[in-house]
C-alpha positions in Angstrom: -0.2 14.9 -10.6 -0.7 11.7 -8.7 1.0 11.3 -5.6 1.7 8.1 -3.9 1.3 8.0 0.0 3.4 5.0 1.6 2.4 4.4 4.6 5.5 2.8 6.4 6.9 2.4 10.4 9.7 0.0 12.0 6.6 -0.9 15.0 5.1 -3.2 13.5 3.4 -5.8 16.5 3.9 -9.3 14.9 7.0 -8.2 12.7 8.9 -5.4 13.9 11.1 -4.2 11.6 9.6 -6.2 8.9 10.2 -3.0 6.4 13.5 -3.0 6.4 13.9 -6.9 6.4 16.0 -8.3 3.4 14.7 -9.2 0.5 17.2 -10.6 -2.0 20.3 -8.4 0.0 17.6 -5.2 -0.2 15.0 -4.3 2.5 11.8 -5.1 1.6 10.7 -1.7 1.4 13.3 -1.3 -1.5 11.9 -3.9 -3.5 8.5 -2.5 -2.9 9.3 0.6 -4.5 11.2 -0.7 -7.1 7.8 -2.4 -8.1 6.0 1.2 -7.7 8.2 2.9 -9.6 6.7 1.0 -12.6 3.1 2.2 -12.1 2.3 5.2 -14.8 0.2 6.9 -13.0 2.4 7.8 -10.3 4.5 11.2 -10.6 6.0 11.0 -7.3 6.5 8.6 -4.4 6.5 9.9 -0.3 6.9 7.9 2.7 4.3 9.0 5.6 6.4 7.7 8.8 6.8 8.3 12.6 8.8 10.8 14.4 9.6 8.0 16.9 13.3 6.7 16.7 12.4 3.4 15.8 11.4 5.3 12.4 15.1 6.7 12.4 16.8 3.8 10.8 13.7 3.6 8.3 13.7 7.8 7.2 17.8 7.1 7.0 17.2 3.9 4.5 14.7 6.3 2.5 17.4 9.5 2.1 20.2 6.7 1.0 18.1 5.9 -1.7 16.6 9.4 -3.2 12.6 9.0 -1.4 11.3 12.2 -0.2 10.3 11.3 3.8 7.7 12.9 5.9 7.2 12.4 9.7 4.7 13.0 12.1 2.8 11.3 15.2 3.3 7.8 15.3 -0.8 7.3 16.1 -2.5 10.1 13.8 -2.0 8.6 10.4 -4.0 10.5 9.2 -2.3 13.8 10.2 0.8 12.0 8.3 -1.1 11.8 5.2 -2.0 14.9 5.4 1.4 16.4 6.2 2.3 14.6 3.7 -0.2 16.3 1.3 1.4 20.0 2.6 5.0 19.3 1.7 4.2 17.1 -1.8 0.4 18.9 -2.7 -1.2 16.7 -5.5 -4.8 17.1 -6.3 -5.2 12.7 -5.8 -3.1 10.8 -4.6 -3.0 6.9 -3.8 -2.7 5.2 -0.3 -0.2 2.4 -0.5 1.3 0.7 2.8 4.7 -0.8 3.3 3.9 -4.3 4.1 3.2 -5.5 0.6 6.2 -5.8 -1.4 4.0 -7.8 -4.4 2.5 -4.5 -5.2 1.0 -4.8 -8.7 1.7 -1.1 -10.7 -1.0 -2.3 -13.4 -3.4 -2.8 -11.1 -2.7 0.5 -9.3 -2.8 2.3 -12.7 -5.8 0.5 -13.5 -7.4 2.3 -9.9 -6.4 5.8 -10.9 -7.9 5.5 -13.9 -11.0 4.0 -12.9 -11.0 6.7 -9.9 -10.5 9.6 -12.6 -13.3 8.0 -15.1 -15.6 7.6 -12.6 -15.2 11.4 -11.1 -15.1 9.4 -7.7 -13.9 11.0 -4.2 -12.5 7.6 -3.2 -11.6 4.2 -5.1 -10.7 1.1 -3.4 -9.7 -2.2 -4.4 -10.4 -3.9 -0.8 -14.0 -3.5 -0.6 -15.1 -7.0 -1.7 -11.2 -8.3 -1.0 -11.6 -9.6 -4.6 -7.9 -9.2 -5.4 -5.1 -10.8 -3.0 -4.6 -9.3 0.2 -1.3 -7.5 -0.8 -2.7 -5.5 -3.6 -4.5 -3.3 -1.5 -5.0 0.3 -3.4 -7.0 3.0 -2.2 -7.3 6.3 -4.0 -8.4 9.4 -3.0 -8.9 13.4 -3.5 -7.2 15.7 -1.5 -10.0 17.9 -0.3 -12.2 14.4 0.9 -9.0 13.3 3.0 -8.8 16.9 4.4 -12.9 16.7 5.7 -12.0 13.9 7.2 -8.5 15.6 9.2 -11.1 18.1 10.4 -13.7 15.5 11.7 -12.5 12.1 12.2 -11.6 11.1 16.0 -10.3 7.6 17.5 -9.3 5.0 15.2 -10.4 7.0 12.2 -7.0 9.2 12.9 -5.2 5.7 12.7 -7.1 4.2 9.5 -6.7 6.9 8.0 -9.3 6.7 5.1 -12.2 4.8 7.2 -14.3 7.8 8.0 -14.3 8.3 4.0 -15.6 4.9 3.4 -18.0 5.2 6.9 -20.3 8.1 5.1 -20.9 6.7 1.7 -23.8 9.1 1.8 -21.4 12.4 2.2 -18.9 10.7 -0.3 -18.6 9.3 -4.0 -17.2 6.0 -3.3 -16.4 4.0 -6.0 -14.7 0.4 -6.4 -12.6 -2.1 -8.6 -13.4 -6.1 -8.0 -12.6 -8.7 -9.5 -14.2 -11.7 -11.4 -13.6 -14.5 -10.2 -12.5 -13.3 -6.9 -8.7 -14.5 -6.2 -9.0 -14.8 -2.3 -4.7 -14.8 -1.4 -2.3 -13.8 0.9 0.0 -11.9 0.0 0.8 -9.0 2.6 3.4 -9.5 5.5 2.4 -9.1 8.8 3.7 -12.4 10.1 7.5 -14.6 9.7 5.0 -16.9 7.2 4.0 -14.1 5.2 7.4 -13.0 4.8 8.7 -16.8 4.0 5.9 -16.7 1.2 7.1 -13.3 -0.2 10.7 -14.6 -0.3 10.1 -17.7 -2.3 8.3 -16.0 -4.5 10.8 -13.5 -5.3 13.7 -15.7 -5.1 11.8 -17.6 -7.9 10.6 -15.0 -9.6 12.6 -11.7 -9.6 16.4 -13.0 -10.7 15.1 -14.3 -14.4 12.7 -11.1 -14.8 12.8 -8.1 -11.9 9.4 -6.8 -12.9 7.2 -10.0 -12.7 3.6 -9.9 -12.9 0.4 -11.0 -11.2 0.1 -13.5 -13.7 3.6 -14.9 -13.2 3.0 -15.1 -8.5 -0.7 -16.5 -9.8 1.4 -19.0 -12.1 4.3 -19.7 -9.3 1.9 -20.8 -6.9 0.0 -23.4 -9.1 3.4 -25.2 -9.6 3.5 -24.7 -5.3 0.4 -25.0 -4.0 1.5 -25.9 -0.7 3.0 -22.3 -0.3 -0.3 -20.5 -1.2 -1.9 -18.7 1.8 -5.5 -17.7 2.2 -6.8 -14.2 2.9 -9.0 -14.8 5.8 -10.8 -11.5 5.7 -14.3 -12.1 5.2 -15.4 -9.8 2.4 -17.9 -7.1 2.7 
């Protein structure tokens, strides 16, 4: 069993309440798992969210729509993630976070598999920030996420996996990058972010609901003035 960990809270700084926004009459976080559901490798799907009642609205959306819910401390994200882990126990499970609605279920596949074949403790497709910012998987083994709720202090607790990737010496730490290295935007953190994600899906999603990588990558050569750049620097 993998489980998948979405990471999700109404708080956000630049675009509070950016996970419920609409997206095509559905909040965004709707279309997101829509788009997750379609990943093999996932047996189950949880949201990790606050007990704060700006989350209230959020944890309500999730019950209307059949997604099991889990709440905790608004700050230890961590301690979510693992409470999530004590109500849904899975062996691995996959890190996801509510602000990317492009979420690409191949690719996420593609990291379990890699994770599994490579007998790794934790797999990420960030490290390089070869894929578009927006695609961002991270998967992990229970026991490795449980070290690092008995150790990790600060903004570990927040990050939730960053003491993993801190101690590659403790840690079999394995990642998926890609050649050449597409260098997008495609999370929402910002209005502009979310004004990209719409056109895309109001171009994309009413002639085929499940379109691809290929198709946003194929949509933004015919709009090239739409396209933003991840500004991360990679590692």
């Amino acid at each position: 069993m993998v489980l998948a960990i979405l990471q999700a809270r109404m708080s956000s700084t630049r675009l509070p309440g950016k996970v419920l926004r609409p997206l095509l009459g559905e909040p965004m976080i709707g279309r997101q798992f829509e788009r997750l559901r379609r990943a093999a490798r996932l047996t189950r799907i949880v949201v990790a969210t606050s007990t704060h009642t700006d989350d209230d609205a959020l944890a309500a959306y999730c019950s209307t729509i059949g997604v099991d819910c889990v709440r905790g401390d608004l700050d230890d994200v961590l301690g979510r993630f693992l409470g999530a882990l004590d109500a849904y126990p899975a062996n691995t499970f996959v890190r996801l976070t509510a602000d990317c609605p492009l979420a690409d279920p191949q690719l996420i596949d593609q990291a379990v598999d890699a994770h599994i074949a490579a007998g790794a403790d934790y797999t990420n497709v960030q490290q390089r920030w070869t894929y578009p910012k927006g695609l961002d998987v991270e998967v992990c083994q229970t026991e490795v996420l449980r070290t690092a709720g008995r150790e990790a202090r600060g903004r570990d607790r927040e990050h939730v996996t960053s003491f993993i990737y801190a101690h590659p010496q403790r840690f079999h730490i394995h990642a998926l990058n890609r050649d050449p290295p597409l260098r997008y935007r495609w999370t929402v953190d910002t209005a502009e972010d979310f004004a990209f994600v719409a056109a895309v899906y109001a171009a994309l999603y009413p002639a085929d609901p499940a379109f691809t990588t290929a198709d946003i990558l194929a949509w933004q050569d015919r709009h090239s003035e739409q396209v933003l750049v991840n500004d991360v620097a990679p590692a």
